[in-house]
C-alpha positions as CSV (number, residue, x, y, z in Angstrom):
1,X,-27.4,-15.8,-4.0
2,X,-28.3,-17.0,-0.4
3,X,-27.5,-15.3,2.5
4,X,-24.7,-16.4,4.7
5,X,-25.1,-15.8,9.0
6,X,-23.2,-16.8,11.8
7,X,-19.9,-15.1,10.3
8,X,-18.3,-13.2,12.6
9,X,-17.2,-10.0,11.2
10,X,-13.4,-10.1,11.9
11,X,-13.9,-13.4,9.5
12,X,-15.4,-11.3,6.6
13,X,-13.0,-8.3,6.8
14,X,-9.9,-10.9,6.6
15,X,-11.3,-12.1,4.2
16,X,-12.1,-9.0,2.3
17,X,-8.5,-7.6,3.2
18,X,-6.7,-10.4,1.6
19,X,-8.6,-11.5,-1.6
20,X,-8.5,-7.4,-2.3
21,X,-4.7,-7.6,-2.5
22,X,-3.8,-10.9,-3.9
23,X,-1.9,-10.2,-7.1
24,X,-3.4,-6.5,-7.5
25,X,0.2,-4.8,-7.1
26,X,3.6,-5.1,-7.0
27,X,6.6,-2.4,-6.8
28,X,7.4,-2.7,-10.5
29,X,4.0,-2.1,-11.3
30,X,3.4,0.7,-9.3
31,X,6.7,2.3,-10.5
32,X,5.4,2.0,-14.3
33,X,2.2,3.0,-13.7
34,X,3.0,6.1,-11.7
35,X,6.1,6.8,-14.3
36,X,8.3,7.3,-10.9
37,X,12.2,5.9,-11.1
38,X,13.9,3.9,-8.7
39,X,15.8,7.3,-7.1
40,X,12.6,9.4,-7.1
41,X,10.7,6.3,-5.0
42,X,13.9,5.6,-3.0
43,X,13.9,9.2,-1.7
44,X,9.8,8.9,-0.9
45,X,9.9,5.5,0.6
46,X,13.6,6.3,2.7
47,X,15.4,3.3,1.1
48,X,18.2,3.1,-1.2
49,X,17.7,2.7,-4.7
50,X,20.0,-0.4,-5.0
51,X,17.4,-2.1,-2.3
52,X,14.6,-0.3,-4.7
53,X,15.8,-2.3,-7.6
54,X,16.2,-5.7,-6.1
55,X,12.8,-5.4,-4.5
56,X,11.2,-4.6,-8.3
57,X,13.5,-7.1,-9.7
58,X,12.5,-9.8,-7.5
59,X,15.9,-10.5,-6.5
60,X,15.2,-9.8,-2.4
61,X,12.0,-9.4,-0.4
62,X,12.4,-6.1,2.1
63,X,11.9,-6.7,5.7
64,X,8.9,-6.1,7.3
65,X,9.8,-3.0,8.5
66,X,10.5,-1.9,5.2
67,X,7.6,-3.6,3.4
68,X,5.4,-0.9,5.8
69,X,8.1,1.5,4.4
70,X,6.8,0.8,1.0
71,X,3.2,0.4,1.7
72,X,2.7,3.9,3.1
73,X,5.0,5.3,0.2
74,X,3.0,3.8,-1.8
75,X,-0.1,5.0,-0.1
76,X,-1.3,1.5,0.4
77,X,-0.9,0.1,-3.1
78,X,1.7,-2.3,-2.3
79,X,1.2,-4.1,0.7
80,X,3.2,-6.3,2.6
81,X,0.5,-9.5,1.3
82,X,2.2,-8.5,-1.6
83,X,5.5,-9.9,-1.1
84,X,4.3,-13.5,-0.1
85,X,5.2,-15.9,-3.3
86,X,2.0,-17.3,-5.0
87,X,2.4,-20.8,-2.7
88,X,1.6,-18.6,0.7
89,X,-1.7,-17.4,-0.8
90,X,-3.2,-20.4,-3.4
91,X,-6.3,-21.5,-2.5
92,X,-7.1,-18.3,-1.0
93,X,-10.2,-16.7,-1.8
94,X,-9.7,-14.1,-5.1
């Protein structure tokens, strides 16, 4: 593998930062894998479970101020890359 120069590094950590999150989590995962209901992640992340369940449904995308909400309830497993549909990031480095 060559070596690549001249790449600034605020290039290489975008770069990092994004291709780690593409398509690694999403609320419904998270939930399942950490066995937590909608109520118990609600009361955690300060939203309502109704919102809870149309986020993990798909059936709305939170706000941004509640996507941060999420991430930090999630301690950074959902982030808000996460919520961008699969058009926003194709072609993006994995």
């Amino acid at each position: 593998m060559g070596v690549v120069r001249n790449i600034s590094p605020e290039i290489v950590l975008s770069v990092i930062n994004v291709s780690r999150y593409i398509g690694c989590m999403n609320l419904d995962t998270f939930l399942r894998q950490e066995q937590m209901t909608e109520v118990q992640f609600a009361e955690r992340a300060g939203i309502s479970q109704s919102a809870v369940n149309k986020y993990r449904n798909g059936k709305r995308v939170p706000r941004p101020a509640t996507q941060v909400k999420i991430q930090r309830a999630t301690s950074g497993a959902v982030t808000p890359l996460d919520w961008l549909p699969a058009e926003a990031v194709a072609g993006l480095p994995k």
